[in-house]
KOLPATI-886081 format. One record per residue (C-alpha): residue in three letters; chain; residue number from 0; x, y, z. Coordinates in steps of 0.001 Angstrom, whole numbers, padded with zeros to 6 digits. Example, Ala and Ser with C-alpha at 12.3 -4.5 7.8 and 13.67 -1.06 7.14 Angstrom:
BEGIN
<r 'Ala','A',0,<012300,-004500,007800>>
<r 'Ser','A',1,<013670,-001060,007140>>
***
This chain:
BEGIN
<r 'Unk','A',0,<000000,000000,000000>>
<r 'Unk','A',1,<000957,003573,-000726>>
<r 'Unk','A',2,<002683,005016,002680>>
<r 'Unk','A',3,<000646,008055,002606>>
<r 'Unk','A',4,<-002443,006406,002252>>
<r 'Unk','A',5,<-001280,004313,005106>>
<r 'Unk','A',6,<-000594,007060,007107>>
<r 'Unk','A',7,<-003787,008075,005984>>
<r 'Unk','A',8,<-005986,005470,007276>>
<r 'Unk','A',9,<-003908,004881,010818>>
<r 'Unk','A',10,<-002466,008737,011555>>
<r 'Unk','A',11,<-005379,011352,010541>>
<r 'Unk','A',12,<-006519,012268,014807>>
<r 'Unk','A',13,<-003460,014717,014030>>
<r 'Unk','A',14,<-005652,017712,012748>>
<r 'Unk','A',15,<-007483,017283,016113>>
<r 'Unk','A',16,<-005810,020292,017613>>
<r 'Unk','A',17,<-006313,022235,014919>>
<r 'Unk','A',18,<-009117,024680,014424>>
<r 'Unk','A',19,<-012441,023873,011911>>
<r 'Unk','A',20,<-011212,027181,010017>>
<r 'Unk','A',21,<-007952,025163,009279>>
<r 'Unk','A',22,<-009420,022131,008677>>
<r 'Unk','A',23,<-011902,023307,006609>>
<r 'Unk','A',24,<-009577,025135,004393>>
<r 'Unk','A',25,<-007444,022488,004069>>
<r 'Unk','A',26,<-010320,019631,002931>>
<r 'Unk','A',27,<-011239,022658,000670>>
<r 'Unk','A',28,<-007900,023304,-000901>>
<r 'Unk','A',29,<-007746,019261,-001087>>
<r 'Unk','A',30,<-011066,018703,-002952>>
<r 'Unk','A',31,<-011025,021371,-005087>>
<r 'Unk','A',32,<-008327,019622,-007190>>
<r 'Unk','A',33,<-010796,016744,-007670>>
<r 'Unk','A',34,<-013951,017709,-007863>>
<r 'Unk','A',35,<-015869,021207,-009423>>
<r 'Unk','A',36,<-019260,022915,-009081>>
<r 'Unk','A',37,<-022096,021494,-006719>>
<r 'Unk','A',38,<-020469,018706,-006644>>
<r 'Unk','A',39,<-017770,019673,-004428>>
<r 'Unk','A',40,<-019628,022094,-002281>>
<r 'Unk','A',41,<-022046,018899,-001241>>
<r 'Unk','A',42,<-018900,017185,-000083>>
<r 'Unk','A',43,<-017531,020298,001624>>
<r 'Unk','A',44,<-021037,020673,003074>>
<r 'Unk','A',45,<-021171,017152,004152>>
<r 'Unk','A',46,<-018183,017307,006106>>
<r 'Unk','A',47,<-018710,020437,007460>>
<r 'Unk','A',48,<-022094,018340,008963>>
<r 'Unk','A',49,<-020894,015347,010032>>
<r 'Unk','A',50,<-017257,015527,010539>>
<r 'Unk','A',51,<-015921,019610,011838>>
<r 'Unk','A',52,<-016570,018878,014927>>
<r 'Unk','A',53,<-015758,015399,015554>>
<r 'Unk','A',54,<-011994,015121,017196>>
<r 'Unk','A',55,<-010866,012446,015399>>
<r 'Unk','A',56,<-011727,013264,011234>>
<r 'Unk','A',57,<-011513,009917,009925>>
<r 'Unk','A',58,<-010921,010230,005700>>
<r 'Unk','A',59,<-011563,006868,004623>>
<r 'Unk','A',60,<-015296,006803,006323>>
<r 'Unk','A',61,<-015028,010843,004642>>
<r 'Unk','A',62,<-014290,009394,001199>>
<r 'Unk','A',63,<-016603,006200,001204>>
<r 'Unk','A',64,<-019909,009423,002229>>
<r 'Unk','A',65,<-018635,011565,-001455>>
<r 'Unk','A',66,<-017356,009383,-003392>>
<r 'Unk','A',67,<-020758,007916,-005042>>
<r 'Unk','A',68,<-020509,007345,-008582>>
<r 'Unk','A',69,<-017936,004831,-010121>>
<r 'Unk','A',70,<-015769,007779,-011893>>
<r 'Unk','A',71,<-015187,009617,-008118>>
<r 'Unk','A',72,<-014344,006004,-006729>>
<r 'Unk','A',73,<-011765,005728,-009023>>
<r 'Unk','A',74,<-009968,008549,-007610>>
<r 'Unk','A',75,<-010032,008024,-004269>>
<r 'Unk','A',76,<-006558,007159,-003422>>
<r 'Unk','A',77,<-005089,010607,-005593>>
<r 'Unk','A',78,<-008141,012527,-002656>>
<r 'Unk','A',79,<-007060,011251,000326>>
<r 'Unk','A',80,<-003225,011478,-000719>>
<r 'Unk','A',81,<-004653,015227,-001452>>
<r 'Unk','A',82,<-006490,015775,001752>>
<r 'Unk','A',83,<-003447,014136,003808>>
<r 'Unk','A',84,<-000880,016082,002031>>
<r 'Unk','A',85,<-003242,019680,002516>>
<r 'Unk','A',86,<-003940,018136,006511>>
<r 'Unk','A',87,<-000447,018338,007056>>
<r 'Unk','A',88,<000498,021389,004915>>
<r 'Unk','A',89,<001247,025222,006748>>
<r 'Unk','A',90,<-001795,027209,006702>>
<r 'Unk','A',91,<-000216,029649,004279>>
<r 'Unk','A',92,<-000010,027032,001883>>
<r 'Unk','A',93,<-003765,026398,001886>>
<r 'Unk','A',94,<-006639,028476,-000133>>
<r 'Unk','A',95,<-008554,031229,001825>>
<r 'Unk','A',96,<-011309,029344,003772>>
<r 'Unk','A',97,<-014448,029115,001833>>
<r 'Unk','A',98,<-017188,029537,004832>>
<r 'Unk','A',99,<-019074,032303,002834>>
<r 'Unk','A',100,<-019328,030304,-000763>>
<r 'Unk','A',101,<-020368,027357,001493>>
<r 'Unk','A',102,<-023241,029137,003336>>
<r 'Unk','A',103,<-024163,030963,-000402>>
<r 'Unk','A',104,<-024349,027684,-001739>>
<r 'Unk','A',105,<-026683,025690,001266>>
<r 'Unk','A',106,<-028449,029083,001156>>
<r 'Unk','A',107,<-029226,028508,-002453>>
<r 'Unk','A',108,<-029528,024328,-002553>>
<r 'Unk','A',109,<-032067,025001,000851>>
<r 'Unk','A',110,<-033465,021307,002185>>
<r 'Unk','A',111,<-037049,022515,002659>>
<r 'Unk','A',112,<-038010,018765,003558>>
<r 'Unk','A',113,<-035831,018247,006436>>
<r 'Unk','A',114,<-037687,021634,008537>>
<r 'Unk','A',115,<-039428,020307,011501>>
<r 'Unk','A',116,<-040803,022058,014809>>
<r 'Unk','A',117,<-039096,021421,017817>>
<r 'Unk','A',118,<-040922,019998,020860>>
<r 'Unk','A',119,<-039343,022367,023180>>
<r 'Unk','A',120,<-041058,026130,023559>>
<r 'Unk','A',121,<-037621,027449,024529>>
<r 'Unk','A',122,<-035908,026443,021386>>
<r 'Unk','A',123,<-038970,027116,019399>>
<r 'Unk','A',124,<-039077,030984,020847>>
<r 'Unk','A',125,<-034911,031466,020520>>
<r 'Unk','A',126,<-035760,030488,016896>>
<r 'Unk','A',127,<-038584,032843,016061>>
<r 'Unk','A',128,<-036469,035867,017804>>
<r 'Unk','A',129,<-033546,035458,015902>>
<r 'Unk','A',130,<-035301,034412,012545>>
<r 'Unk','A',131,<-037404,037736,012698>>
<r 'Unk','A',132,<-033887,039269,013278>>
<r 'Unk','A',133,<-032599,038539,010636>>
<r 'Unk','A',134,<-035327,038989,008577>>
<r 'Unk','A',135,<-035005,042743,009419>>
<r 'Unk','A',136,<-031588,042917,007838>>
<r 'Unk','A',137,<-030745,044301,004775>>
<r 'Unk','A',138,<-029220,041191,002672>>
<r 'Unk','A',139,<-025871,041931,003176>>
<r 'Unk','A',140,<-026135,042338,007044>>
<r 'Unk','A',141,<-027876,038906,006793>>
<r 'Unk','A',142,<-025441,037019,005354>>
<r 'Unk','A',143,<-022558,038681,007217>>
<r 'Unk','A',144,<-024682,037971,010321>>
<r 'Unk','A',145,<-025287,034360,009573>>
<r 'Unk','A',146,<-021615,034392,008847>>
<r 'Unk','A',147,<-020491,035891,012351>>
<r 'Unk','A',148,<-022764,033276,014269>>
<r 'Unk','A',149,<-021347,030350,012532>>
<r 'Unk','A',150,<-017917,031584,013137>>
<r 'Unk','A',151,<-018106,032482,016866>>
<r 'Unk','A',152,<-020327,029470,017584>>
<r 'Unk','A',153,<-016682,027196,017635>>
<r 'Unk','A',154,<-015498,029576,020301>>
<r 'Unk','A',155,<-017912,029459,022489>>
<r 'Unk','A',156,<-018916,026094,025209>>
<r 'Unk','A',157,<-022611,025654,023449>>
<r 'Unk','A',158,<-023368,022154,023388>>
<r 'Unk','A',159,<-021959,020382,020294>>
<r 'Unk','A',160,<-025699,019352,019818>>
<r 'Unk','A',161,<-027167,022704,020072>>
<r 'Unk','A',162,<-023867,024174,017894>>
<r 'Unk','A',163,<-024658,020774,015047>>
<r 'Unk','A',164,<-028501,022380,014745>>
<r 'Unk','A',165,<-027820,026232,014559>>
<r 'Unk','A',166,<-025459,025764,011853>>
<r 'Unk','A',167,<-027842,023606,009942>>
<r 'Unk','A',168,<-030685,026287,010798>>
<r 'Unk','A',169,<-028275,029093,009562>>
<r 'Unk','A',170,<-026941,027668,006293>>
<r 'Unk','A',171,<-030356,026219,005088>>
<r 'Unk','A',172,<-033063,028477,006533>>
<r 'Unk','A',173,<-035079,026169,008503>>
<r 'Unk','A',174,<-036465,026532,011520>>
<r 'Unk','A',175,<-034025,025049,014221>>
<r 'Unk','A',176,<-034428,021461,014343>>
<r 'Unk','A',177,<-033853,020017,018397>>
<r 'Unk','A',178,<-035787,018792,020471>>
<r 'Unk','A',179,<-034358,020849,023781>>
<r 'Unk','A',180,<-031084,022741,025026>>
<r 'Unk','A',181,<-030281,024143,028189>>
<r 'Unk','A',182,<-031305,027701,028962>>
<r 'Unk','A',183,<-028187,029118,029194>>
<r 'Unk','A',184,<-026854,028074,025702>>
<r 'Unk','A',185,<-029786,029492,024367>>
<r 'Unk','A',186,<-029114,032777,026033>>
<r 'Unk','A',187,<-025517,032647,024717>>
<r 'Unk','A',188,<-026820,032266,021171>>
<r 'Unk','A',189,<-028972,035756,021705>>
<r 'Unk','A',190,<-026335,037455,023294>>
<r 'Unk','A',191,<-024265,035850,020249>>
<r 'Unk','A',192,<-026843,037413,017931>>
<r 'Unk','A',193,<-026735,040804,019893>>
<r 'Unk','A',194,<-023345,041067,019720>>
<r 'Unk','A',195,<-023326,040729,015930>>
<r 'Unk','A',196,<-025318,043356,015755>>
<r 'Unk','A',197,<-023316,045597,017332>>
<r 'Unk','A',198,<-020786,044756,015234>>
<r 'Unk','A',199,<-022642,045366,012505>>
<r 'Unk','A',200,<-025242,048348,012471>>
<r 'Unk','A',201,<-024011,049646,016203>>
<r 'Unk','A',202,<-025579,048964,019574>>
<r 'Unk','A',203,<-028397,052023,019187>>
<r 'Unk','A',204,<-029103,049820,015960>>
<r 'Unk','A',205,<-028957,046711,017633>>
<r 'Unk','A',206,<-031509,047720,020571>>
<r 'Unk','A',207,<-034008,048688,017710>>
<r 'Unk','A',208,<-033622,045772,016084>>
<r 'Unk','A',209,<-033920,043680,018922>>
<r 'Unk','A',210,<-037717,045569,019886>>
<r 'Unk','A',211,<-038806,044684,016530>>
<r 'Unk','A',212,<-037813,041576,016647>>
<r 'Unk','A',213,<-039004,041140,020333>>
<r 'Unk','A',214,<-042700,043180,019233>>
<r 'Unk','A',215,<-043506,040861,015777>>
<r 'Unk','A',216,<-042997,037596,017987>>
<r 'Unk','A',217,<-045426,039264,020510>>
<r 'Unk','A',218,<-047882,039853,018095>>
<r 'Unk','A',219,<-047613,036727,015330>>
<r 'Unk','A',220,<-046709,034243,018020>>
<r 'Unk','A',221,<-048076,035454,021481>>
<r 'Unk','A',222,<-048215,032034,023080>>
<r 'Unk','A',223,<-044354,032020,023302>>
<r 'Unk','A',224,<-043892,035057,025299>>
<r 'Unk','A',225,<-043412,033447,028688>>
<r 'Unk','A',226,<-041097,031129,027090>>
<r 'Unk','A',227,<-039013,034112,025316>>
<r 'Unk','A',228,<-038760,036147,028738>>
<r 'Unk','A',229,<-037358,033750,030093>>
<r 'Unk','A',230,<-034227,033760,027777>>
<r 'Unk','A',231,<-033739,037190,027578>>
***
């Protein structure tokens, strides 16, 4: 067998201690010698899913999820020697990281099918508050909102659970898909949100938008009041 493929299959918990920004840019720069168009954005997507945040980013079990049709199987040893080579590789070597193309892209594909109503009030009314948020936004202060929450979300301790479902709510516009969280991860995600704002259209803007936000849940979706006061 090919060394680095055997290094490959035993020695790839090494990116572990690096951050998903790295990583992703690195199965980015990887791929993109491979594979073009929607094509590679599913895979990109798919990882981003399934494997970001696991610790130890196994490529073969990677590889055997993308590589579907009989023409992408027959490259899969040139991939992974790509994604171990781009794993391993300074970040100045690798291409900028593609976060924004990747949410314009789930933005765009949008899995309509897969939105469902969580069971829990709390998650239900930390959903509607931040949806109608961003609905106030101008486009561009959308996206670059969506983009700042999916970014700071790997700092912070969420749960990976709740983290796993906000980034699938974010990048494909459905309502937030979990069945509970603890109260104070959802009130890190609003102060997340608020602080976005600030960053964004200033803190006198944030406050407004906040009201609005705060008012059209109170008068479209009364019942979850109670639940919303007790997040904020």
């Amino acid at each position: 067998m090919n060394p680095v493929v055997r290094m490959s299959i035993s020695g790839m918990n090494h990116d572990a201690s690096k951050s998903v920004e790295f990583r992703r840019r690195a199965v980015y720069t990887a791929l993109i010698q491979h594979l073009a168009d929607d094509e590679l954005w599913e895979a990109l997507a798919l990882w981003e899913d399934n494997y970001a945040a696991v610790e130890n980013f196994t490529a073969q079990r990677f590889l055997s999820d993308i590589l579907t049709s009989a023409e992408l199987r027959g490259k899969r040893v040139r991939i992974l020697q790509s994604l171990v080579r781009a794993l391993s590789a300074p970040a100045s070597t690798l291409l900028p990281d593609p976060k924004e193309q990747l949410l314009v892209f789930r933005m765009r594909r949008g899995k309509t099918s897969r939105v469902t109503t969580s069971r829990d009030p709390l998650v239900v009314a930390c959903s509607s508050l931040l949806s109608r948020i961003l609905r106030g936004l101008d486009d561009n202060n959308r996206l670059r909102m969506r983009l700042f929450i999916l970014d700071q979300l790997e700092k912070t301790r969420i749960d990976m659970t709740l983290r796993a479902a906000v980034r699938t709510w974010l990048s494909e516009q459905t309502r937030l898909q979990l069945d509970n969280a603890a109260v104070s991860d959802l009130r890190k995600l609003i102060n997340l949100a608020y602080i976005g704002l600030c960053e964004y259209i200033g803190p006198v803007s944030a406050d407004a938008a906040l009201n609005r936000a705060y008012q059209a849940l109170a008068e479209e979706e009364p019942e979850l009041l109670p639940n919303l006061r007790q997040l904020l």
